[in-house]
PyMOL CGO cylinders between C-alpha atoms (Angstrom):
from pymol import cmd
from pymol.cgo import CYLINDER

trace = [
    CYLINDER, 16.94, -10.15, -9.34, 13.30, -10.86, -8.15, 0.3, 1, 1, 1, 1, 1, 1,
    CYLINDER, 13.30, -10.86, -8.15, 10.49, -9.62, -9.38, 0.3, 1, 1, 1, 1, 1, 1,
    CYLINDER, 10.49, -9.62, -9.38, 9.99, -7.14, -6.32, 0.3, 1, 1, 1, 1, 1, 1,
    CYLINDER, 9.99, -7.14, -6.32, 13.49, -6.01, -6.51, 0.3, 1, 1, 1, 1, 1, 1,
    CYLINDER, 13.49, -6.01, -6.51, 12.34, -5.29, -10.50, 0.3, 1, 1, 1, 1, 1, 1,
    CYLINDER, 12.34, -5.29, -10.50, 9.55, -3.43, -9.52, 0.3, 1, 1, 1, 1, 1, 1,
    CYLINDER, 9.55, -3.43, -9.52, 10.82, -1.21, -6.71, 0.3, 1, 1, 1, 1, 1, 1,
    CYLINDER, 10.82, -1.21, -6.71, 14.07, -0.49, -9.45, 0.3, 1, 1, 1, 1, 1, 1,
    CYLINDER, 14.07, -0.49, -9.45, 11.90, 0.62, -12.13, 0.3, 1, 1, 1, 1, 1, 1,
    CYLINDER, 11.90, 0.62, -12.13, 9.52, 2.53, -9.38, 0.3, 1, 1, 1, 1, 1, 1,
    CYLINDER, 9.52, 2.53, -9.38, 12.87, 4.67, -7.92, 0.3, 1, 1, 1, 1, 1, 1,
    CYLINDER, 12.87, 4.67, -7.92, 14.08, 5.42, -11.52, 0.3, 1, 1, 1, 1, 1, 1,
    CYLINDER, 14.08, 5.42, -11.52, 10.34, 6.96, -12.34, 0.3, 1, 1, 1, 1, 1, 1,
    CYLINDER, 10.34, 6.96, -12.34, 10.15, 8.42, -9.02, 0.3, 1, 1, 1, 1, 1, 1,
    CYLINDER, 10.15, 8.42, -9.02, 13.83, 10.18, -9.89, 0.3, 1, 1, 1, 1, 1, 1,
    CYLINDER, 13.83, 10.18, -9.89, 12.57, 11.28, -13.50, 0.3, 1, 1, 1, 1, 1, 1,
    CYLINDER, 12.57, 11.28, -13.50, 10.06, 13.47, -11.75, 0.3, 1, 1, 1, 1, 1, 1,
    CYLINDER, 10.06, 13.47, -11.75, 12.29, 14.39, -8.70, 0.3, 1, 1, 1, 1, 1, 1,
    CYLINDER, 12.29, 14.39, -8.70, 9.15, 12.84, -6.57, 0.3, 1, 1, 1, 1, 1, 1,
    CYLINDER, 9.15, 12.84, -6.57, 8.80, 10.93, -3.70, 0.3, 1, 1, 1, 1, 1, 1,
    CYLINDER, 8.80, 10.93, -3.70, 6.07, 8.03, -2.16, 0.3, 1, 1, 1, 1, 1, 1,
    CYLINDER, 6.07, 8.03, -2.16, 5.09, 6.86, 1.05, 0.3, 1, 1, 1, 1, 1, 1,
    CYLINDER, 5.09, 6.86, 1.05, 3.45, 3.98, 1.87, 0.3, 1, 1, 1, 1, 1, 1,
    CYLINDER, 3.45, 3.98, 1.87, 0.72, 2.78, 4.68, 0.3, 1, 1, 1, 1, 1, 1,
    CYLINDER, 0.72, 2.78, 4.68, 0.99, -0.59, 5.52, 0.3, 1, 1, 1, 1, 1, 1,
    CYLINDER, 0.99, -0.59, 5.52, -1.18, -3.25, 7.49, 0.3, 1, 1, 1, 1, 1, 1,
    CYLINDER, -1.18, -3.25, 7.49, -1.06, -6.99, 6.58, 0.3, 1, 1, 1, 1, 1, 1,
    CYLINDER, -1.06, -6.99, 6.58, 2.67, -6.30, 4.65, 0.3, 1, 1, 1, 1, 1, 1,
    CYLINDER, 2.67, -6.30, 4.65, 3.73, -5.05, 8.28, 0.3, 1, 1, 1, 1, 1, 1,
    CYLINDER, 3.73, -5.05, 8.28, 6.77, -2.45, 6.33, 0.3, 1, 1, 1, 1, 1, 1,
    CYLINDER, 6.77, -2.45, 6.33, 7.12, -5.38, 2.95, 0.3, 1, 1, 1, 1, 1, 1,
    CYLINDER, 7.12, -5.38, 2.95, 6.35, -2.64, 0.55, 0.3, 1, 1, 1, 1, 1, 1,
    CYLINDER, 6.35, -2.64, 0.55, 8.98, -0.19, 2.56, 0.3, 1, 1, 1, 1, 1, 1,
    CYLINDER, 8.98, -0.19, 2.56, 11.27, -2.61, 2.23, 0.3, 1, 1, 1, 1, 1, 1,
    CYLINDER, 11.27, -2.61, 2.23, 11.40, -3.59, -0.95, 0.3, 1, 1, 1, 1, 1, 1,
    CYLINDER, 11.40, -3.59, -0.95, 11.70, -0.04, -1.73, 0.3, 1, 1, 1, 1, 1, 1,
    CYLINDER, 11.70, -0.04, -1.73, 14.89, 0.77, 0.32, 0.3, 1, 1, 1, 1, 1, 1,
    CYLINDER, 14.89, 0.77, 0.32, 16.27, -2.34, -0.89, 0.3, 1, 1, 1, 1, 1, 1,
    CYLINDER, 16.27, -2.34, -0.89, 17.44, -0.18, -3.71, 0.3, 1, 1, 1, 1, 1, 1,
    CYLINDER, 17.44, -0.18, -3.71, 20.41, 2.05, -3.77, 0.3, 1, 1, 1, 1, 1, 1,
    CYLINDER, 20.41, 2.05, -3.77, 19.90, 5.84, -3.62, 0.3, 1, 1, 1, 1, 1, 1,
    CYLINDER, 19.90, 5.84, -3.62, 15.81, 5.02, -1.91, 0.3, 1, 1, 1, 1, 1, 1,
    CYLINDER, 15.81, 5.02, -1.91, 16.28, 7.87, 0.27, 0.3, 1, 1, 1, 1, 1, 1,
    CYLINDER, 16.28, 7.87, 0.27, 16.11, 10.17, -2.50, 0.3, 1, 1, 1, 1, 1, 1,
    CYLINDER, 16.11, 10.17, -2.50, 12.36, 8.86, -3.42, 0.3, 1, 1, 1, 1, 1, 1,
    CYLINDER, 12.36, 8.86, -3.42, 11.16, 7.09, -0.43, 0.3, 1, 1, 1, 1, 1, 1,
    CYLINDER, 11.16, 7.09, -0.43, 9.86, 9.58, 2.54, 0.3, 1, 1, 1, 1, 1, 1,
    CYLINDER, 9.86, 9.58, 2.54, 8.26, 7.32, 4.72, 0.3, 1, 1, 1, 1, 1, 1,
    CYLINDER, 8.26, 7.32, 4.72, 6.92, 4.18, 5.61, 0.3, 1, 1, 1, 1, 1, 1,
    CYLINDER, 6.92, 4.18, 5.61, 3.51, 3.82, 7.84, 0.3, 1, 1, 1, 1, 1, 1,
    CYLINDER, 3.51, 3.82, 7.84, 3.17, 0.23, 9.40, 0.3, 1, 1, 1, 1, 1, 1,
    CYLINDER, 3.17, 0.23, 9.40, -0.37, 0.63, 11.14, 0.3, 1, 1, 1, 1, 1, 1,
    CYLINDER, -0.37, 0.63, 11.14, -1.26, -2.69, 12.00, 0.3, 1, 1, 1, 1, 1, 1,
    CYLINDER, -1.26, -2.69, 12.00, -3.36, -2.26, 14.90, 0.3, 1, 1, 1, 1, 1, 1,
    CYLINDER, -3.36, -2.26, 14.90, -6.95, 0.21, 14.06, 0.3, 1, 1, 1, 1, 1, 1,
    CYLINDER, -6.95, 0.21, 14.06, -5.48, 2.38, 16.85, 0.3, 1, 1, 1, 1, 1, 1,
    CYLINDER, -5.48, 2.38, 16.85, -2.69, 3.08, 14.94, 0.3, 1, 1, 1, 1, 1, 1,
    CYLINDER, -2.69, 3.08, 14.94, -4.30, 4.00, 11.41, 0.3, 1, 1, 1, 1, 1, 1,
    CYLINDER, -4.30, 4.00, 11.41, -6.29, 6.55, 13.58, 0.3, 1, 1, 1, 1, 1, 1,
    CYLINDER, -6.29, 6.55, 13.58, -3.84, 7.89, 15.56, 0.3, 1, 1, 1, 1, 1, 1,
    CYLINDER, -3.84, 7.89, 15.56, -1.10, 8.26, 12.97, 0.3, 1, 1, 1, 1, 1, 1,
    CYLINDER, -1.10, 8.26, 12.97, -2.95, 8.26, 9.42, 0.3, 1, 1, 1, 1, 1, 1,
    CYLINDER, -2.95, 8.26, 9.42, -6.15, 10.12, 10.64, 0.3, 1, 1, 1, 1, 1, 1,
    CYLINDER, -6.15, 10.12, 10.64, -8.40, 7.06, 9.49, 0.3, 1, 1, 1, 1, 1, 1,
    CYLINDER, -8.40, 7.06, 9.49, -12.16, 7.68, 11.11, 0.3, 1, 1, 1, 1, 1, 1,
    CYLINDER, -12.16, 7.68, 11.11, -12.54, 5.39, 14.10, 0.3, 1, 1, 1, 1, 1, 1,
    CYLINDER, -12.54, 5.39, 14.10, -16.50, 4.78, 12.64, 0.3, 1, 1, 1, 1, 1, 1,
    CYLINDER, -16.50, 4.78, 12.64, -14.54, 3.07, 10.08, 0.3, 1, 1, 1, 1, 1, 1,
    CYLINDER, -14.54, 3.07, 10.08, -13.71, 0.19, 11.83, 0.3, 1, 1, 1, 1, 1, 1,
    CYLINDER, -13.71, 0.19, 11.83, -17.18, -0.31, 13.01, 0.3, 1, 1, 1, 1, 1, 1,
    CYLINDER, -17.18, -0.31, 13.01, -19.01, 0.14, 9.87, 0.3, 1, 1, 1, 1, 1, 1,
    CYLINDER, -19.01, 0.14, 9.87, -16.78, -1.01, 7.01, 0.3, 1, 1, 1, 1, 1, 1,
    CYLINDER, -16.78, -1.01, 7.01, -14.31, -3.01, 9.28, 0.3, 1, 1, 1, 1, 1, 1,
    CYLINDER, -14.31, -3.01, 9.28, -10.39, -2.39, 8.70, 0.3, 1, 1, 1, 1, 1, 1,
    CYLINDER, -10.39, -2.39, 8.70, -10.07, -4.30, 5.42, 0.3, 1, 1, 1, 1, 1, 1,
    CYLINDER, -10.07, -4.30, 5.42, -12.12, -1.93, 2.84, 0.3, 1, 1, 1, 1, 1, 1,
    CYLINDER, -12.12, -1.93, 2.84, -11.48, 0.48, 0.40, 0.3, 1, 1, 1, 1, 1, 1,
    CYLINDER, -11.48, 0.48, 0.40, -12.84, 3.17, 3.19, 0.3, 1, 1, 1, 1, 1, 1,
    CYLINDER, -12.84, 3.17, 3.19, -9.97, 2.68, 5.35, 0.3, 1, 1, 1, 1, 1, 1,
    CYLINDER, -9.97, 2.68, 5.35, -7.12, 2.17, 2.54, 0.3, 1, 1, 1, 1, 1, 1,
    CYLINDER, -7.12, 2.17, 2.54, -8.22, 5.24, 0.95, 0.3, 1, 1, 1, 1, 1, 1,
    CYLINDER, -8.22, 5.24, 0.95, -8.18, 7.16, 4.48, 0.3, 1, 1, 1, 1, 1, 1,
    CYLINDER, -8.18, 7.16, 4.48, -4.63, 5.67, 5.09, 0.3, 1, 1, 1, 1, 1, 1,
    CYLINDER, -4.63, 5.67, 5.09, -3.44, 7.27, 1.47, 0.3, 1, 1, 1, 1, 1, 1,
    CYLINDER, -3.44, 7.27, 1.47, -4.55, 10.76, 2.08, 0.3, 1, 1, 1, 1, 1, 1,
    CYLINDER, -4.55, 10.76, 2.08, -3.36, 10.24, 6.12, 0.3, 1, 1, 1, 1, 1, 1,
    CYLINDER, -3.36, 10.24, 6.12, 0.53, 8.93, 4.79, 0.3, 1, 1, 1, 1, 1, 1,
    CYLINDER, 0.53, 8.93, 4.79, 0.68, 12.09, 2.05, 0.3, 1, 1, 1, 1, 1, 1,
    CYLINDER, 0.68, 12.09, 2.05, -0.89, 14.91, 4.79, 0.3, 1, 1, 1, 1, 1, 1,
    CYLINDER, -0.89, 14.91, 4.79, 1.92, 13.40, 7.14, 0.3, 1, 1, 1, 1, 1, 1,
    CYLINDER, 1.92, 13.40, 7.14, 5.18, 12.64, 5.09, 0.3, 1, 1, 1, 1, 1, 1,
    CYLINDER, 5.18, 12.64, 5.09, 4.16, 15.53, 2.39, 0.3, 1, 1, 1, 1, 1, 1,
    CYLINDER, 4.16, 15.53, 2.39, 5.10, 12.70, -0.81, 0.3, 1, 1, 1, 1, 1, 1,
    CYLINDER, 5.10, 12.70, -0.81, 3.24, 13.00, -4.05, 0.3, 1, 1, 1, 1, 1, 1,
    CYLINDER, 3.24, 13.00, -4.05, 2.76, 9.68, -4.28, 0.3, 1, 1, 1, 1, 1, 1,
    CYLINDER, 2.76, 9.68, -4.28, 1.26, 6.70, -1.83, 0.3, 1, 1, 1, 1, 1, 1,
    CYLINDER, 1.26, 6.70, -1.83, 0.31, 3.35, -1.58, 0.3, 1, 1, 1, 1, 1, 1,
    CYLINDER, 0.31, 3.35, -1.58, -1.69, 1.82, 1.22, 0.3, 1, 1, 1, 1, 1, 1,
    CYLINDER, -1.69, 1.82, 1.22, -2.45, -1.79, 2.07, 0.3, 1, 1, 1, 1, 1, 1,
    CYLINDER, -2.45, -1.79, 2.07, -5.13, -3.83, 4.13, 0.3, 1, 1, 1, 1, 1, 1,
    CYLINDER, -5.13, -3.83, 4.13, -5.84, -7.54, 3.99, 0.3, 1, 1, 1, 1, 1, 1,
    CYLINDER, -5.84, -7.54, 3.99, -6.34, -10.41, 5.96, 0.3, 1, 1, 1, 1, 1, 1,
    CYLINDER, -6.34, -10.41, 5.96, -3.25, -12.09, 5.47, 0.3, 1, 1, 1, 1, 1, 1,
    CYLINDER, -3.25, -12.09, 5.47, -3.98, -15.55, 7.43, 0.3, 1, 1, 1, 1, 1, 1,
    CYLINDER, -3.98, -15.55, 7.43, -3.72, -18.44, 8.37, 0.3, 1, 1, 1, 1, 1, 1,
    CYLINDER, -3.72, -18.44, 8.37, -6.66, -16.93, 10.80, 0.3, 1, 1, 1, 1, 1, 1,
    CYLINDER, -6.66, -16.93, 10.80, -8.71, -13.59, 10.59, 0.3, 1, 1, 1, 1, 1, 1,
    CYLINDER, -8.71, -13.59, 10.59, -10.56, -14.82, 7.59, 0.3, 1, 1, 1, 1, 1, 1,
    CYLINDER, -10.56, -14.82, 7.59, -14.87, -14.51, 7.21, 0.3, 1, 1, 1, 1, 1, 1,
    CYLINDER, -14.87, -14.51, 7.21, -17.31, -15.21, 4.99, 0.3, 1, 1, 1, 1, 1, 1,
    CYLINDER, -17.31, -15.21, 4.99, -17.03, -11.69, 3.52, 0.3, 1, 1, 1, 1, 1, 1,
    CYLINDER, -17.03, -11.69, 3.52, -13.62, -11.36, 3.77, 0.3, 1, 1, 1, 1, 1, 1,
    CYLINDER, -13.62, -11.36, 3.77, -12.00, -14.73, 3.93, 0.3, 1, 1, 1, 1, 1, 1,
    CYLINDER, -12.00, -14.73, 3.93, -8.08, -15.24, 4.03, 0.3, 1, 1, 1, 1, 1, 1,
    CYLINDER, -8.08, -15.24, 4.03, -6.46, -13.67, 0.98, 0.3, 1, 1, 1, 1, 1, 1,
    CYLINDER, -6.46, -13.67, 0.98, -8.39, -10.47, 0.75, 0.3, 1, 1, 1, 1, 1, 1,
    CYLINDER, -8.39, -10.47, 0.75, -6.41, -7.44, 0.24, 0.3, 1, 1, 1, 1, 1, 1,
    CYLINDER, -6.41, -7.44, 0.24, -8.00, -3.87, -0.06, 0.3, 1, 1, 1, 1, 1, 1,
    CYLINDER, -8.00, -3.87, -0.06, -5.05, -1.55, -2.15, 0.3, 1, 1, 1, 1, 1, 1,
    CYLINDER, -5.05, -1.55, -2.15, -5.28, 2.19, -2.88, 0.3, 1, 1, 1, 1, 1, 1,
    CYLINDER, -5.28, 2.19, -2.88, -3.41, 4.69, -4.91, 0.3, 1, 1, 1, 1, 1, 1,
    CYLINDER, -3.41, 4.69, -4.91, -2.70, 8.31, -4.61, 0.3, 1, 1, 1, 1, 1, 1,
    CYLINDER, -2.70, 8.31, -4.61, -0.70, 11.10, -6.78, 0.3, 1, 1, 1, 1, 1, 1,
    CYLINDER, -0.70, 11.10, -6.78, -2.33, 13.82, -4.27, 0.3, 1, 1, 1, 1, 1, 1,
    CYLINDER, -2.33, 13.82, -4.27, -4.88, 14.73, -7.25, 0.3, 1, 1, 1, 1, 1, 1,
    CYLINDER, -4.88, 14.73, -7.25, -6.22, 10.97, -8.09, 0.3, 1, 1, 1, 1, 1, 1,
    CYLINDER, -6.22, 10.97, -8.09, -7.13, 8.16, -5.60, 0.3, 1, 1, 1, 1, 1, 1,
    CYLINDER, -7.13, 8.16, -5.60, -7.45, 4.54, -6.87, 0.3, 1, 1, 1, 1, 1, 1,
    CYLINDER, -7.45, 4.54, -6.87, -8.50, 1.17, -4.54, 0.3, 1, 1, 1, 1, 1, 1,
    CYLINDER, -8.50, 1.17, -4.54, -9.37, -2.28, -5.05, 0.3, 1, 1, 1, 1, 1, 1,
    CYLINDER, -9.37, -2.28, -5.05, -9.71, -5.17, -3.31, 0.3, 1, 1, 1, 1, 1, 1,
    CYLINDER, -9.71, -5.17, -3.31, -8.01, -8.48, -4.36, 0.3, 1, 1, 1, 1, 1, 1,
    CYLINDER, -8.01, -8.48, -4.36, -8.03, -11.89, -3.61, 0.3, 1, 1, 1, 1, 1, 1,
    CYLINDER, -8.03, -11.89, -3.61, -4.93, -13.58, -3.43, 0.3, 1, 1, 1, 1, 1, 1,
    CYLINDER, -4.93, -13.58, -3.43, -4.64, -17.71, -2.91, 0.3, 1, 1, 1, 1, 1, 1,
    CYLINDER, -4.64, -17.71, -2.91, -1.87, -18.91, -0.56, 0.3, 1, 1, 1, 1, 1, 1,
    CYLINDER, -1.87, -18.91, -0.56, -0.42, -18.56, 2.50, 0.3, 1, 1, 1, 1, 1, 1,
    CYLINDER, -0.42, -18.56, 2.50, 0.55, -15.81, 5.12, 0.3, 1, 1, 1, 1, 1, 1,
    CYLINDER, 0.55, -15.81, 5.12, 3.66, -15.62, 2.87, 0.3, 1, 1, 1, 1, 1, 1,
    CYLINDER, 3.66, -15.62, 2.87, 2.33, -15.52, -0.44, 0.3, 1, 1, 1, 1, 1, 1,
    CYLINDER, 2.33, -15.52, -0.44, -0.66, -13.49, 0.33, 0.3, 1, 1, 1, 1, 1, 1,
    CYLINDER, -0.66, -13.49, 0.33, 1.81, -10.92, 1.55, 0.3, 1, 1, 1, 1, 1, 1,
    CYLINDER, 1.81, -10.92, 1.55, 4.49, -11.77, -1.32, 0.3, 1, 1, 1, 1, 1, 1,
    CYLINDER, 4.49, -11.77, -1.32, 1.36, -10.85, -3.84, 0.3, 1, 1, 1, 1, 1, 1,
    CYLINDER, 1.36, -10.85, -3.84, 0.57, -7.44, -1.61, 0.3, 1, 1, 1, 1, 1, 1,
    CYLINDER, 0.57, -7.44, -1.61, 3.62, -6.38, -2.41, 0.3, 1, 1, 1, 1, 1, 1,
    CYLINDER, 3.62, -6.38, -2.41, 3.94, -6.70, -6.09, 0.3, 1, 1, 1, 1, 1, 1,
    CYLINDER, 3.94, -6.70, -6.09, 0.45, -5.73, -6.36, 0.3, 1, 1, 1, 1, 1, 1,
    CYLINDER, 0.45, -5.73, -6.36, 1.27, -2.19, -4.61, 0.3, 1, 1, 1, 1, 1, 1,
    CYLINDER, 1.27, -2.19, -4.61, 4.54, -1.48, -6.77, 0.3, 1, 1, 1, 1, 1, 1,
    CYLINDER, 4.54, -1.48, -6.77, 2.87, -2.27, -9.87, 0.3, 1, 1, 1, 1, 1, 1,
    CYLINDER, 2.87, -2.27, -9.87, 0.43, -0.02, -9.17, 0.3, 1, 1, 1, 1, 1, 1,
    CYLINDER, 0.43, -0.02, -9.17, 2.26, 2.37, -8.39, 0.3, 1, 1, 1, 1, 1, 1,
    CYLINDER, 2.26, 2.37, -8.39, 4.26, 2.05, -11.47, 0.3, 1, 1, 1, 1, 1, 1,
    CYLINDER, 4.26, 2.05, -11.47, 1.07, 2.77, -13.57, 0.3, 1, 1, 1, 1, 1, 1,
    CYLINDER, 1.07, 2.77, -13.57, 0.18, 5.85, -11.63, 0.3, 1, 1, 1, 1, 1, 1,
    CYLINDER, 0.18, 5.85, -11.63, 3.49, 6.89, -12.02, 0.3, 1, 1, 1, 1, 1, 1,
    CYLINDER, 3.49, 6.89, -12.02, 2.89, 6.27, -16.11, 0.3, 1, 1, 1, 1, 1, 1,
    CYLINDER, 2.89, 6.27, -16.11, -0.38, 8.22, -16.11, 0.3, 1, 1, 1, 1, 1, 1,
    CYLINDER, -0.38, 8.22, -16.11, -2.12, 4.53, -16.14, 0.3, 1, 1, 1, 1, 1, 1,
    CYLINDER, -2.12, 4.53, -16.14, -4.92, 3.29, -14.52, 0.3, 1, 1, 1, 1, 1, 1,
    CYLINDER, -4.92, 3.29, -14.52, -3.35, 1.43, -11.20, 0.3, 1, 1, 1, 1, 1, 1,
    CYLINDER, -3.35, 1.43, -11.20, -6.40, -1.11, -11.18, 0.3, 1, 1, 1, 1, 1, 1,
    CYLINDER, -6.40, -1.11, -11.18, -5.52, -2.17, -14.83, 0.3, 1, 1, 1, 1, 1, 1,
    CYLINDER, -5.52, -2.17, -14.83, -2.57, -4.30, -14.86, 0.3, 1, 1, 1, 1, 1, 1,
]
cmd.load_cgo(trace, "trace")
């Protein structure tokens, strides 16, 4: 089994000890993180949606993220990750959410945010958690990496653990 497959296994069977359920928001993973989750037997009891906003017009009109936001912060920053958490638990009503943002490449890449950079964030409906990573690689890796970085943390906010430690 891969390490993804791992990861989303171990995130159903803590979901299941606490009869909860996630959502996640997705941009650059365009539904990875959704995936790997129903990949698993028995998801539906812990997986309540799946948000694949790639376009800005889409984390507005379906996650609530503030149009400004795309101005002033641009789409990848922990702003607009955040805003996608709290817009993927107000809509799907899950206790627990991941959302994703990154510039996945080859193209799309700047001086402030070159290829690789992922914004993540966190949310148990009390706590909210984001950070921004680099990842090396390509399109496929960067996205690979997205993915595991997202389950992992939610695996440690699942725990009680810090998400960005790990």
């Amino acid at each position: 089994m891969d390490r993804i497959s791992q990861l989303a296994e171990q995130l159903g069977a803590a979901l299941q000890a606490q009869a909860a359920q996630v959502t996640t928001a997705e941009s650059c993973t365009g539904g990875g993180i959704a995936e790997a989750i129903t990949r698993i037997p028995g998801s539906s009891a812990w997986f309540e949606a799946g948000y694949v906003t790639y376009s800005n017009v889409q984390k507005t009109k379906q996650l609530a993220v503030c149009a400004d936001f795309f101005t002033s912060v641009g789409a990848v920053s922990r702003e607009v990750v955040e805003a996608m958490v709290r817009g993927a638990q107000a809509n799907s009503g899950a206790r627990y959410a991941v959302a994703v943002s990154g510039v996945a490449g080859p193209d799309g890449g700047s001086v402030e945010k070159p290829v690789g950079t992922v914004w993540l964030a966190w949310g148990d409906g009390e706590r909210l958690f984001s950070m921004r990573k680099q990842f090396a690689g390509n399109r496929d890796e960067v996205r690979r990496q997205t993915v595991e970085a997202a389950l992992a943390g939610l695996l440690r906010l699942l725990a009680e653990e810090n998400p960005l430690v790990g």
